[in-house]
C-alpha positions in Angstrom: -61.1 -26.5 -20.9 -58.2 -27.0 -22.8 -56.3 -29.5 -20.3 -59.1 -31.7 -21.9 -56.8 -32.0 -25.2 -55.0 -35.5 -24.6 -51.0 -35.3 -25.5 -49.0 -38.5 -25.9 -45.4 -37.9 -25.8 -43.6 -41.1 -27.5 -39.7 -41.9 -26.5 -38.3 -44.7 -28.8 -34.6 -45.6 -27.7 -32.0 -48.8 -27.9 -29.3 -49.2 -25.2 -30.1 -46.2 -23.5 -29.3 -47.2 -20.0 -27.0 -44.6 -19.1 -29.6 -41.3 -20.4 -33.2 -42.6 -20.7 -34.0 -41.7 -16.8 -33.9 -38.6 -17.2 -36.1 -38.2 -20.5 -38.7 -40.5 -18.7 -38.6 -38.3 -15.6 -38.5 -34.9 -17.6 -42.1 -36.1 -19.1 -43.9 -37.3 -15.7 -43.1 -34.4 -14.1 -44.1 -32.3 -17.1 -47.0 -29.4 -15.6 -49.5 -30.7 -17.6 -51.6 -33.3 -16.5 -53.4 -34.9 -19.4 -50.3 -37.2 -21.2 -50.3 -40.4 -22.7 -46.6 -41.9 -22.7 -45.7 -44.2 -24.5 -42.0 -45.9 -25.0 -41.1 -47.7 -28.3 -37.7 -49.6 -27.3 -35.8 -51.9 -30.3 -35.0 -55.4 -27.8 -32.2 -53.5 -25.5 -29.5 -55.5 -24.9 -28.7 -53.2 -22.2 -30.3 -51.9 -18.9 -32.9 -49.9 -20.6 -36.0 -52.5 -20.3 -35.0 -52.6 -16.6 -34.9 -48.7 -16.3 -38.1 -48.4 -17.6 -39.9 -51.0 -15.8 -39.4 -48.6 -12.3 -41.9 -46.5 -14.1 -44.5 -48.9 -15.8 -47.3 -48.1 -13.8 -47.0 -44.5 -15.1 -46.0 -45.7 -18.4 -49.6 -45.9 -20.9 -47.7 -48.4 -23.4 -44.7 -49.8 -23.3 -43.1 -52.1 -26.4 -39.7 -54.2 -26.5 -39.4 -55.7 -29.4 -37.0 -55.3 -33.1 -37.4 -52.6 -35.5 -36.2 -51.4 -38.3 -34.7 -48.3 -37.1 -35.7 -45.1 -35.2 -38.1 -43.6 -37.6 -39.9 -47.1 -38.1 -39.9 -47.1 -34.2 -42.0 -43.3 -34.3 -43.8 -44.8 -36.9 -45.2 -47.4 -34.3 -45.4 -45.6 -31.2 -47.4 -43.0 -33.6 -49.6 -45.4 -34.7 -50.6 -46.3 -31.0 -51.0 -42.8 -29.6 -54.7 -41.9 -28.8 -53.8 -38.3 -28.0 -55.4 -35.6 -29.8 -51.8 -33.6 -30.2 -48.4 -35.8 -30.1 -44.6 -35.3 -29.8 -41.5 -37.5 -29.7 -38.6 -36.9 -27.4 -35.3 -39.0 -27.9 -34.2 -40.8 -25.4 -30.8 -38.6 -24.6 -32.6 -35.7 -24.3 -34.9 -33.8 -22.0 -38.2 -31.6 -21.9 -38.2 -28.0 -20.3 -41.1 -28.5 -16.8 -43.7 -26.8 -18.3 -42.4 -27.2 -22.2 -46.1 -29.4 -22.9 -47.9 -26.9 -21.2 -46.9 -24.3 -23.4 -47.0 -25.9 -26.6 -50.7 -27.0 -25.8 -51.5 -23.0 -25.3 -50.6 -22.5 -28.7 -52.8 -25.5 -30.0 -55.5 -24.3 -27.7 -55.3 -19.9 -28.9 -54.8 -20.7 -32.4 -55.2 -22.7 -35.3 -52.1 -24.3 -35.4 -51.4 -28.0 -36.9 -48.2 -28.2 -35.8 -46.1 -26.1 -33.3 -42.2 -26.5 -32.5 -40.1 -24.2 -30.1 -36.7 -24.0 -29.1 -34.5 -26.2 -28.4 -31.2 -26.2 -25.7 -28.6 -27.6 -28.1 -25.9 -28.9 -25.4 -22.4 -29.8 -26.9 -20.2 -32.6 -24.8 -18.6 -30.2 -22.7 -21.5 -28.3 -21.6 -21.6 -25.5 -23.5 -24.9 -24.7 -25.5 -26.4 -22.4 -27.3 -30.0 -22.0 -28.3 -32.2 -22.5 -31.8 -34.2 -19.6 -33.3 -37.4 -19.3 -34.7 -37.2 -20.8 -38.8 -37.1 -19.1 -41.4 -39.9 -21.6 -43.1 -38.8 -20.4 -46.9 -35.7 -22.1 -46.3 -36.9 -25.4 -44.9 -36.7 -26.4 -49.0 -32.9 -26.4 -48.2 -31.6 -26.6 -44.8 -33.2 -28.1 -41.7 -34.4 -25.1 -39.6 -36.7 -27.1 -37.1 -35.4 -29.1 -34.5 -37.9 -32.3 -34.4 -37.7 -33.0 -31.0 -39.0 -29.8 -30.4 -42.2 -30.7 -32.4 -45.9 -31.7 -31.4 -48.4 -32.4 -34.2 -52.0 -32.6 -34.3 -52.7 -37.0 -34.6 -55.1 -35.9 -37.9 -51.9 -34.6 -39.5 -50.2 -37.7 -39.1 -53.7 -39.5 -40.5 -54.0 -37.1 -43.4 -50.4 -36.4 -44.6 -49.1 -39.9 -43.7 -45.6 -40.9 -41.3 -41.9 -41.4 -41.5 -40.3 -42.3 -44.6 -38.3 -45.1 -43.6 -36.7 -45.2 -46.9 -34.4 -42.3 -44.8 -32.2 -43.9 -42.2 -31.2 -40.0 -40.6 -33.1 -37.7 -41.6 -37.0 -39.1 -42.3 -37.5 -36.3 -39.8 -36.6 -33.4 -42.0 -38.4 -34.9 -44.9 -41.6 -35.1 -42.8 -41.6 -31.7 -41.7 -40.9 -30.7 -45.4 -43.6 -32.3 -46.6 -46.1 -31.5 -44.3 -44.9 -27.7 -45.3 -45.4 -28.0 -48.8 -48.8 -29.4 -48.4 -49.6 -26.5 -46.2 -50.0 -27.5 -42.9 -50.2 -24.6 -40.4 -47.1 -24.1 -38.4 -46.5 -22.2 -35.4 -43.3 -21.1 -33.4 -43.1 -20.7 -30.1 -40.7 -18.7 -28.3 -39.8 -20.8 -25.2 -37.2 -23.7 -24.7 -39.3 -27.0 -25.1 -36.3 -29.8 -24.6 -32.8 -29.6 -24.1 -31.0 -31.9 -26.7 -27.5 -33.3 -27.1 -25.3 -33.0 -29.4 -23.6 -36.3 -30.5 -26.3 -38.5 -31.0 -26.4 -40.7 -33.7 -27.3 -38.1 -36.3 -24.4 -36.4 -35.7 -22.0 -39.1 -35.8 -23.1 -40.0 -39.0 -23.2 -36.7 -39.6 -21.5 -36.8 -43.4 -24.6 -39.6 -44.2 -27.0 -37.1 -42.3 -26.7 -34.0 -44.2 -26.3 -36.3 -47.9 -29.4 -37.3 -47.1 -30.9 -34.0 -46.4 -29.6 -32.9 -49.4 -31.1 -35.9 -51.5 -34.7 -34.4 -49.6 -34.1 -31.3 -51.0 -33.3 -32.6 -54.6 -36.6 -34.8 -54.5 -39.0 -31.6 -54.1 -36.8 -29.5 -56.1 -39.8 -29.8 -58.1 -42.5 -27.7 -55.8 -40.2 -25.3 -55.2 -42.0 -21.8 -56.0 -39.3 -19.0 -54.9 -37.3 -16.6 -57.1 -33.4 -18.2 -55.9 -32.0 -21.0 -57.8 -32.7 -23.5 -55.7 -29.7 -25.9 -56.5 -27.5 -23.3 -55.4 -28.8 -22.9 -52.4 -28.6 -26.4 -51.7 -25.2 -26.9 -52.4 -24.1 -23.9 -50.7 -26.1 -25.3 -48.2 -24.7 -28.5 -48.4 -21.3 -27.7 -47.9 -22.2 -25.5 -44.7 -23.8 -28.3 -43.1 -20.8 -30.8 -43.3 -18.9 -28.1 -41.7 -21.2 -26.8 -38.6 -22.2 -30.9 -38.4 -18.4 -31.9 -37.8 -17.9 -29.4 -35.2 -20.8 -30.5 -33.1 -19.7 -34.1 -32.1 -17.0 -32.8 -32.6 -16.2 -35.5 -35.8 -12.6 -36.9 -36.2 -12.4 -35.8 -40.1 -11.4 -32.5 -38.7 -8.6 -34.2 -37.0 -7.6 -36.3 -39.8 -7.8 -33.0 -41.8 -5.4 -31.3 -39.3 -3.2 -34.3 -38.7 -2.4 -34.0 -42.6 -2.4 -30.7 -43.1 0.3 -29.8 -40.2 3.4 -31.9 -40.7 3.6 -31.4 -36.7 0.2 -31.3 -35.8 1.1 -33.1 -32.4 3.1 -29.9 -31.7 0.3 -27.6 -31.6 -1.8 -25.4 -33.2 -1.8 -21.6 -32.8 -5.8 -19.8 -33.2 -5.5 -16.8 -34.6 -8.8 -15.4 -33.7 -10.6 -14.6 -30.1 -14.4 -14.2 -31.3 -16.8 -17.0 -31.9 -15.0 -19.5 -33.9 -11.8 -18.8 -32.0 -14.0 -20.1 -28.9 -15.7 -23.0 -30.8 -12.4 -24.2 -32.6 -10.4 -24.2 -29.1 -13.3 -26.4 -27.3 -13.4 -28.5 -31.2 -9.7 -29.3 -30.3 -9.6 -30.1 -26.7 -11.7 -32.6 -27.6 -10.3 -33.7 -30.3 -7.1 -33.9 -28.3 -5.2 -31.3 -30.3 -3.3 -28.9 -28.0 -4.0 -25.1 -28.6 -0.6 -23.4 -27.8 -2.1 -20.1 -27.7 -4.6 -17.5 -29.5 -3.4 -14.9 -31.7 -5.1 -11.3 -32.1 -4.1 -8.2 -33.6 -6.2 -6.5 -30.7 -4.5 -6.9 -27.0 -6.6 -4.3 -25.4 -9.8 -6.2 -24.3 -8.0 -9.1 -22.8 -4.8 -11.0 -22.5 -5.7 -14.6 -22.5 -8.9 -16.8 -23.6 -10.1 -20.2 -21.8 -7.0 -19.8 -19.7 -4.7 -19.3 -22.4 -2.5 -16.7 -23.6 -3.1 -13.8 -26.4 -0.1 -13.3 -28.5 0.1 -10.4 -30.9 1.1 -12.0 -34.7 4.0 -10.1 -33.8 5.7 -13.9 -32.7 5.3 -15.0 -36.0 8.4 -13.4 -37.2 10.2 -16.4 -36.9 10.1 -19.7 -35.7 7.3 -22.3 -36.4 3.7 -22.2 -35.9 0.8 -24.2 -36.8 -1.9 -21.4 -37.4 -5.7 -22.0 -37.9 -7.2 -18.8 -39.1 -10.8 -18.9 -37.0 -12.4 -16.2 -38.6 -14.5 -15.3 -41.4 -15.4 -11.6 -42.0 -11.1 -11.0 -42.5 -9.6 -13.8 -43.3 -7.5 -12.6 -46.4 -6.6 -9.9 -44.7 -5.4 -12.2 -42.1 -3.7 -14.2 -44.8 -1.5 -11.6 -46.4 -0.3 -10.4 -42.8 0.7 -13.8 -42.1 2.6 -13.6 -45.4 4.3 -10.5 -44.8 6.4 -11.8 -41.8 8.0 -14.1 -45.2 8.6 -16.6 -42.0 8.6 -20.2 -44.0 8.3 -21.7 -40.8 4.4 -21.0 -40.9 1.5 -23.1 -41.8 -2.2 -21.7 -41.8 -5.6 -23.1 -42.4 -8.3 -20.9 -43.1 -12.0 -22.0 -42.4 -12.5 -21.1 -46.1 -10.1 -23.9 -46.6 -11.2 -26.6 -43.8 -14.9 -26.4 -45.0 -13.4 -27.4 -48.9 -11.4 -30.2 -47.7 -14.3 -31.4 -45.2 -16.9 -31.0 -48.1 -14.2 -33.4 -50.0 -13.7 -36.1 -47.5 -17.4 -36.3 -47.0 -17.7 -36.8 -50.7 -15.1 -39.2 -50.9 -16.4 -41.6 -48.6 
């Protein structure tokens, strides 16, 4: 019987008082019975030991004691798992009820080494979207598997080796990488296996993050064996990252961006655009505390106002001045030379085109 296969499921964290409850609780209640917890924490200095200690006696093994950082703290908790499978869940994030369940179907109908689903990705204000099955020909450039998402067979581990702790953020990619290129067998499977938040560590660091994915990329350059020049793709790739990475805390670059770019920036900034980035910019400067005076769209027949805000046609950019951030990308010259054509020198407009440059520039300045 498969419920025979032994799982342990490893949480490292460091002053996690406020979110660790609910990642212990969303393992002991996980549908399958057969787990082997185990918590790594680096000497909180918070209520975290405390927290835990409710739920010792369900608890296999439990460590409080310095690290060297989050990888080196999966490095540990790795090397005292028994379990015949094992994944790692952070400790501000959640599994799906049934989410080990699932993944142990997979290890038990197939040959799989390692198997990784979906994940909830859950920005500050609630929204979320969800991660799609990888594209594994890319993993030589962009990180298309969510780690926390992840369970691996424990002869993997022995065979292929752990974390490189020589990464401070992204040791995670670099594993997964590697274990790609020496052929271990993935497998995707198409249910939600934890609900993660955005604005973690990783993300806050997110400039550091994605330099040192890139580095990853540049280090197996090497193996790579597709047709595509590879150092395109991971500068392209590069520059993309910085930009989707900034939105998700959301990082204060942008505002320091839009702060110099506007001369009046504290006045207000007109979207012009209702579709996706028109909907992730507007929640980007809430919370960034820029005020969004309205949405701008060439198309008034659908609707008339957005997240409680008005439409305007461009029509009101005749004259006056507006802030405008052009939140599209399919049209944005377009866009561009009809904000020109109202000859109105009281506008100033940022395209995305733009914001990712100046983004990619800060990063690399820092």
């Amino acid at each position: 019987m498969y419920k025979e296969i032994k799982v342990s499921i490893i949480t490292v964290c460091y002053n996690a008082e406020t979110t660790i409850e609910k990642t212990i609780n969303s393992v002991l209640s996980q549908t399958y019975p057969n787990i082997e917890y185990i918590i790594i924490d680096g000497k909180s200095k918070d209520n975290t030991v405390n927290v835990i200690n409710k739920y010792k006696s369900k608890i296999a093994k439990f460590v409080s004691e310095p690290d060297n950082g989050i990888y080196d703290a999966m490095n540990k908790g790795i090397k005292m798992a028994t379990g015949d499978v094992i994944g790692i869940i952070n400790a501000d994030d959640w599994y799906d009820k049934d989410a080990v369940e699932n993944i142990l179907n997979i290890f038990h109908n197939s040959n799989a080494e390692l198997v990784y689903g979906k994940a909830k990705m859950i920005y500050h204000d609630q929204s979320y979207f969800y991660t799609a099955k990888a594209e594994l020909e890319k993993l030589w450039y962009d990180v298309r598997i969510m780690h926390p998402t992840v369970f691996v067979k424990k002869e993997v581990y022995d065979k292929y080796g752990l974390f490189d702790l020589s990464y401070e953020l992204a040791a995670d990619y670099e594993l997964i990488l590697r274990y790609y290129i020496d052929k271990v067998k993935f497998l995707y499977m198409d249910e939600v296996v934890v609900n993660f938040t955005l604005g973690g560590k990783s993300t806050i660091e997110f400039a550091k993050g994605v330099k040192e994915v890139k580095e990853i990329s540049l280090k197996y350059a090497s193996k790579y064996v597709g047709n595509d020049n590879l150092f395109d793709l991971i500068e392209n790739r590069y520059k993309e990252a910085l930009f989707n990475m900034s939105l998700q805390g959301p990082s204060d670059i942008i505002k320091t961006i839009f702060e110099k770019y506007y001369n009046n920036c504290n006045e207000g900034i007109y979207i012009f655009g209702t579709g996706h980035f028109g909907k992730v910019f507007f929640r980007v400067l809430n919370a960034l505390g820029i005020l969004v005076n309205g949405f701008l769209d060439n198309n008034l027949d659908k609707q008339k106002d957005l997240e409680n805000i008005k439409i305007y046609t461009p029509k009101i950019l005749a004259s006056g001045n507006y802030n405008v951030f052009i939140a599209v990308n399919n049209c944005s010259q377009e866009i561009v030379e009809q904000i020109k054509s109202f000859n109105n020198k009281g506008i100033t407009y940022l395209t995305i085109s733009e914001l990712k440059n100046q983004i990619f520039n800060v990063c690399n300045e820092e």
